[in-house]
C-alpha positions in Angstrom: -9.3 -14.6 16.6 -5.6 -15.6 15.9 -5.6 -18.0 12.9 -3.5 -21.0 13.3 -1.5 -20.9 10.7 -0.6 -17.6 10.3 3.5 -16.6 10.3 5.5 -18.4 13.1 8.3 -16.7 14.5 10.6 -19.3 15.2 10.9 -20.0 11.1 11.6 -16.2 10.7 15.3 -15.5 9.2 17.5 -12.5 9.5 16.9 -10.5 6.0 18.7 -6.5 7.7 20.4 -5.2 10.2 20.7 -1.6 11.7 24.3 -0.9 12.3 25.6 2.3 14.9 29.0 2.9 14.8 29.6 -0.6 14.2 27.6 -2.0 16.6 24.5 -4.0 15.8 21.3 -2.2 17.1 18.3 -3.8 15.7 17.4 -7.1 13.5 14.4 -7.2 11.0 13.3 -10.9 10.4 10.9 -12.4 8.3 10.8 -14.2 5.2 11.3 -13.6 1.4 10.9 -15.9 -1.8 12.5 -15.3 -5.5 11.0 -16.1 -8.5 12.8 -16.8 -11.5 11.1 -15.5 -14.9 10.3 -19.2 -15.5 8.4 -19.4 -12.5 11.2 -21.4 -10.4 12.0 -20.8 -7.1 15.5 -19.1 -7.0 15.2 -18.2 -3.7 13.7 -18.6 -0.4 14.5 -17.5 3.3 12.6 -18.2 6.2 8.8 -19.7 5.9 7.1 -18.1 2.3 4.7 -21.1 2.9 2.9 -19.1 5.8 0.2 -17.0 5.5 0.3 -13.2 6.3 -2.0 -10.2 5.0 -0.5 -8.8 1.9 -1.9 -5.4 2.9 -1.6 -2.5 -0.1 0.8 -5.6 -1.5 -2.7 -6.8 -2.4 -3.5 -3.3 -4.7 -2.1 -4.5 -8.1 -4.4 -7.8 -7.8 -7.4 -5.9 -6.5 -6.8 -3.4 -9.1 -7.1 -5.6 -12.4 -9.7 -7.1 -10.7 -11.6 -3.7 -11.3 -10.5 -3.5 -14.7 -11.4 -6.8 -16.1 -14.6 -5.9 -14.4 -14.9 -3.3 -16.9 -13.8 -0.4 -15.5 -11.2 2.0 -17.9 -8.9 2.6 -16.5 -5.4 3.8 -18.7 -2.2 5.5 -17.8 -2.2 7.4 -14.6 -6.0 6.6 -13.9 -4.8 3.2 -13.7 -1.3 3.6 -11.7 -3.1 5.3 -8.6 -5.7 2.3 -8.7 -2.5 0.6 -7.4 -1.6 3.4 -5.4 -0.5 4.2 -1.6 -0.1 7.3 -2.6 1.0 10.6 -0.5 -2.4 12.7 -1.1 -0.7 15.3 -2.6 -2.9 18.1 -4.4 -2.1 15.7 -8.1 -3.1 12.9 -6.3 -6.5 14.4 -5.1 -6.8 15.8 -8.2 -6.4 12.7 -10.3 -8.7 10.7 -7.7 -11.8 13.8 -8.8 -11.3 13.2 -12.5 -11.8 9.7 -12.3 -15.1 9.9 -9.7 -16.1 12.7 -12.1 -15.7 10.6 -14.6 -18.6 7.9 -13.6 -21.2 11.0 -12.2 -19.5 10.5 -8.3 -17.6 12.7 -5.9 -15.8 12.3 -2.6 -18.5 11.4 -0.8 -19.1 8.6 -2.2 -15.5 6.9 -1.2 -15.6 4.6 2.2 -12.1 5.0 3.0 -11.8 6.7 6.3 -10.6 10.6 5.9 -7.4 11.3 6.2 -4.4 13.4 6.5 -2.5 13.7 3.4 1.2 11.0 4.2 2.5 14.3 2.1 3.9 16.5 4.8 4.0 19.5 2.5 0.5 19.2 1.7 -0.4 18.3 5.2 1.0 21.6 6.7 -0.9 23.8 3.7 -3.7 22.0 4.1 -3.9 23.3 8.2 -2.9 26.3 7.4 -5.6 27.3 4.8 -8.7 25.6 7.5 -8.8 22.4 6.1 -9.5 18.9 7.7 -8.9 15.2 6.9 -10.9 14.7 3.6 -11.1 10.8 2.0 -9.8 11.7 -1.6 -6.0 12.1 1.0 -6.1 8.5 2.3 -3.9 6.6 0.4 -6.2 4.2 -0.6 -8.2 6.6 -2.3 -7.3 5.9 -5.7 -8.3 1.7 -5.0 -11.7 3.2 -4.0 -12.4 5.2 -6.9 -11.5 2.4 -8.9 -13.8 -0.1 -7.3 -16.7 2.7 -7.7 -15.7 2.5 -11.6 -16.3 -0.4 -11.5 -19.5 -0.6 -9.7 -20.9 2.3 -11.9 -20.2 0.3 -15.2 -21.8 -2.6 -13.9 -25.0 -1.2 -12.2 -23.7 -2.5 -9.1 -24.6 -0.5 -5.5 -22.1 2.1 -4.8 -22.6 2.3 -1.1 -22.1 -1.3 0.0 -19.1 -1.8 -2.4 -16.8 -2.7 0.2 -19.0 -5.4 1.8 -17.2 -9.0 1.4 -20.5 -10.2 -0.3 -20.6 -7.3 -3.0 -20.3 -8.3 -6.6 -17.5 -6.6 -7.1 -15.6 -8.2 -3.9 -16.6 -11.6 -5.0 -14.7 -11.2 -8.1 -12.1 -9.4 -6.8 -11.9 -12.3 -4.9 -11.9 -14.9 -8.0 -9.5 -12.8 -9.6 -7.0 -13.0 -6.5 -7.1 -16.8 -6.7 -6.7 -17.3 -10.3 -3.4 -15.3 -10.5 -2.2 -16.3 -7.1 -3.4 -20.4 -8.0 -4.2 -20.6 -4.4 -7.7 -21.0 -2.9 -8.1 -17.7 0.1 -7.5 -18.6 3.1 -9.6 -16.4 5.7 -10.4 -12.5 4.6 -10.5 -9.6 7.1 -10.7 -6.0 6.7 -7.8 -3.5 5.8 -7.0 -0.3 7.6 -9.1 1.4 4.6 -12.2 -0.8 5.1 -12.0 -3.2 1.8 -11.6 -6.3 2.3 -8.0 -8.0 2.5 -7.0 -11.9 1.6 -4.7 -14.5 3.9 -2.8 -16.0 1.6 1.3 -17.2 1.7 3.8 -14.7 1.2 4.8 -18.0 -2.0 1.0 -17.4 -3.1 1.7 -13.1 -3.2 4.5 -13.8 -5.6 2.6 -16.2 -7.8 0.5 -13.6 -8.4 2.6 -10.7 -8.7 4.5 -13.0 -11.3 2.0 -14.1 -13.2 1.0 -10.1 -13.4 4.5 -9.5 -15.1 4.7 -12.8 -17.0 1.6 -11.3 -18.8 1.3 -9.3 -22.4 -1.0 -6.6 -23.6 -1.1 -8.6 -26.8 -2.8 -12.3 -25.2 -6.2 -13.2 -26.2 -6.9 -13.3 -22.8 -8.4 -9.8 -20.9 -6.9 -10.5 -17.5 -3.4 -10.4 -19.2 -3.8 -7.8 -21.1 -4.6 -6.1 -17.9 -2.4 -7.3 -15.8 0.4 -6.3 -18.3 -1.2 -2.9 -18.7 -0.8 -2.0 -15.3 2.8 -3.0 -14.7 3.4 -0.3 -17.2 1.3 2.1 -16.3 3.0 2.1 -12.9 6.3 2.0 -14.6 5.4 4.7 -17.1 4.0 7.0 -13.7 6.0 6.0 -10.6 5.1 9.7 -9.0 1.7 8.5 -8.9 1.7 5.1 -6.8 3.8 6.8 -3.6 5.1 10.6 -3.9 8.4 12.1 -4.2 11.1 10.2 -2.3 8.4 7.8 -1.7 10.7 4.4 -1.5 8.2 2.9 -4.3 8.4 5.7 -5.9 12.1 5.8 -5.9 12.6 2.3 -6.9 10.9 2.7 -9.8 12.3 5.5 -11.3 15.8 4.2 -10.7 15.3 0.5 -11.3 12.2 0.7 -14.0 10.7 -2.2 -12.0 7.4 -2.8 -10.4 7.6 -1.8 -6.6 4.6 -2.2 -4.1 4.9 -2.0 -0.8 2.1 -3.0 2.0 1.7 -1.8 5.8 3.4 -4.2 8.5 6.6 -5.3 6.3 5.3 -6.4 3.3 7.0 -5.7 -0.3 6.8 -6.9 -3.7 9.2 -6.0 -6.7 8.9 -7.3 -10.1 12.3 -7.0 -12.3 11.6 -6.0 -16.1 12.5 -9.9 -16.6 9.6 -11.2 -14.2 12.0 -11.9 -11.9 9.8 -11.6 -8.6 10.7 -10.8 -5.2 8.2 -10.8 -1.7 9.2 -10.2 1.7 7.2 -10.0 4.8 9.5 -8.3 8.0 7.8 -10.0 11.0 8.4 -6.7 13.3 5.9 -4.8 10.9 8.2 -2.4 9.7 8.4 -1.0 6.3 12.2 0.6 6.1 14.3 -2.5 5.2 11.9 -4.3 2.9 12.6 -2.5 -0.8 16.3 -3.0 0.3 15.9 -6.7 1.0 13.9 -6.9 -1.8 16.5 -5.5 -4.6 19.2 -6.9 -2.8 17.2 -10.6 -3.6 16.8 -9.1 -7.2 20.4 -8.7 -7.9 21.9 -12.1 -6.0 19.4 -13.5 -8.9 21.2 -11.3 -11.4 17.9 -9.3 -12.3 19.2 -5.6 -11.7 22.6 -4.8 -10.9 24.5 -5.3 -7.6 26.5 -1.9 -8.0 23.1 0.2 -8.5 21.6 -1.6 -5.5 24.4 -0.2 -3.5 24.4 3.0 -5.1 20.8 3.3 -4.2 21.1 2.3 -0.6 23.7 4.4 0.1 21.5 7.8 -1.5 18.5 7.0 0.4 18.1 9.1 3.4 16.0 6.7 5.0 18.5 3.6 5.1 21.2 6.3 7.2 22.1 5.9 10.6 22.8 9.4 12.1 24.6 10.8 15.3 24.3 14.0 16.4 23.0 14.8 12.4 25.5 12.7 10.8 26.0 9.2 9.7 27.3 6.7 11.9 26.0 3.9 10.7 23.7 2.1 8.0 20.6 -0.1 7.6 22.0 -3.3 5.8 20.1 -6.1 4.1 21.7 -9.5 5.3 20.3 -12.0 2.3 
């Protein structure tokens, strides 16, 4: 069923373009929204008003949802809870410890098994007999942290992706306190958990709330929330992979980067300057670029390192016979 209000096409805006010798190829539209530290809009192209699935954009919310349900979660432990990572070997690894930690194992994750997104790991993987395995989804490291959760609670382990579990419900609670908006219709994600409509305006709100926040506030879900921004910051290996573009951005950058299947991105600048974007074509290669080029039109990170970036990244060149002849170009 097609809800009503979901993102119109006709208020979509141009946000990059895909240049060939020149010639424009290929147009990504959507919409975006800025958010200045003080929580003004700064900036705002196409429609942020309409809703969309935040996809892994979601993680960071769903993940200090899991720790202010009491699960421990610290340092790296805590990065991949926010993860879309790559499945390498450290991943998988790091995603053991922490089942290990609360008397489970891979078994006991519902995401769907999965070939690692690493192709290194992939190919070694095949070559010494082995199949998809759930620790290598990327979601993996969300799931463990819901089963921590679960297991500090006493709460069922095997339904812990069902809408109505106690942990979704306050998942679900904590996604409208930091967002401020009520949810507006929740359907499953590609890993099984449960995902939340909400306005791409409503994903920022949250995301800025998340770096407005301090480890030192009386209150638990900002002392989370602030936790994890650094954790991620502290790790970026951990919430992608190497050459992983939120991965990248927050090595070079030292923001917050999350990005979510079918064009969805959120940064958040070292000032809480917030940026979302949602590419209405689904795809996933222009939207950091869009997003840091919003981030430095608002003066959080600098215009020269955003096109120092672009032009290093192997993914934003346009090539020809194995060399570039052109460029993907953020238009905002």
């Amino acid at each position: 069923m097609t809800h009503a209000a979901t993102f119109p096409a006709s208020q979509a805006v141009e946000l990059a373009v895909v240049e060939r010798g020149g010639f424009v190829e290929s147009r990504h539209i959507g919409s975006a929204i800025a958010i200045a530290p003080d929580g003004e809009i700064v900036q705002s192209h196409g429609d942020p008003s309409a809703l969309i699935l935040p996809r892994s954009s979601l993680k960071p919310l769903q993940a200090i949802a899991c720790v202010t349900a009491g699960a421990n979660l610290q340092g790296e432990r805590l990065a991949i809870a926010t993860a879309s990572h790559d499945g390498t070997d450290r991943h998988a690894a790091l995603v053991r410890d922490m089942l290990a930690e609360v008397g489970l194992g891979e078994d006991d994750l519902l995401c769907p098994p999965s070939w690692p997104g690493s192709s290194a790991t992939r190919h070694e993987l095949v070559r010494d007999g082995f199949d998809q395995a759930r620790i290598r989804h990327n979601c993996s490291g969300k799931h463990a942290a819901m089963l921590t959760a679960c297991r500090v609670n006493g709460w069922d382990t095997t339904t812990y992706l069902d809408p109505s579990h106690p942990l979704q419900l306050h998942i679900r609670e904590v996604v409208e306190r930091l967002t401020g908006t009520r949810i507006a219709a929740t359907v499953t994600d590609g890993c099984g958990a449960p995902v939340h409509a909400m306005s791409l305006e409503s994903l920022a709100r949250g995301l800025h709330r998340a770096g407005a926040s301090s480890e030192q506030s009386p209150f638990a879900l900002h002392r989370s929330a602030a936790a994890l921004l650094r954790a991620v910051r502290e790790n970026p290996w951990v919430v992608e992979g190497p050459g992983g573009d939120d991965t990248v951005t927050v090595e070079r950058f030292g923001v917050f980067s999350k990005k979510g299947a079918e064009g969805v991105q959120v940064i958040v600048a070292p000032d809480g300057t917030t940026v979302a974007v949602k590419m209405l074509d689904g795809s996933n290669r222009a939207g950091s670029l869009v997003a840091l080029a919003i981030l430095a039109r608002a003066g959080a990170v600098s215009v020269q390192d955003v096109a120092e970036a672009a032009a290093e990244r192997p993914g934003l060149r346009v090539l020809g016979g194995g060399e570039p002849v052109g460029h993907i170009r953020a238009v905002v």
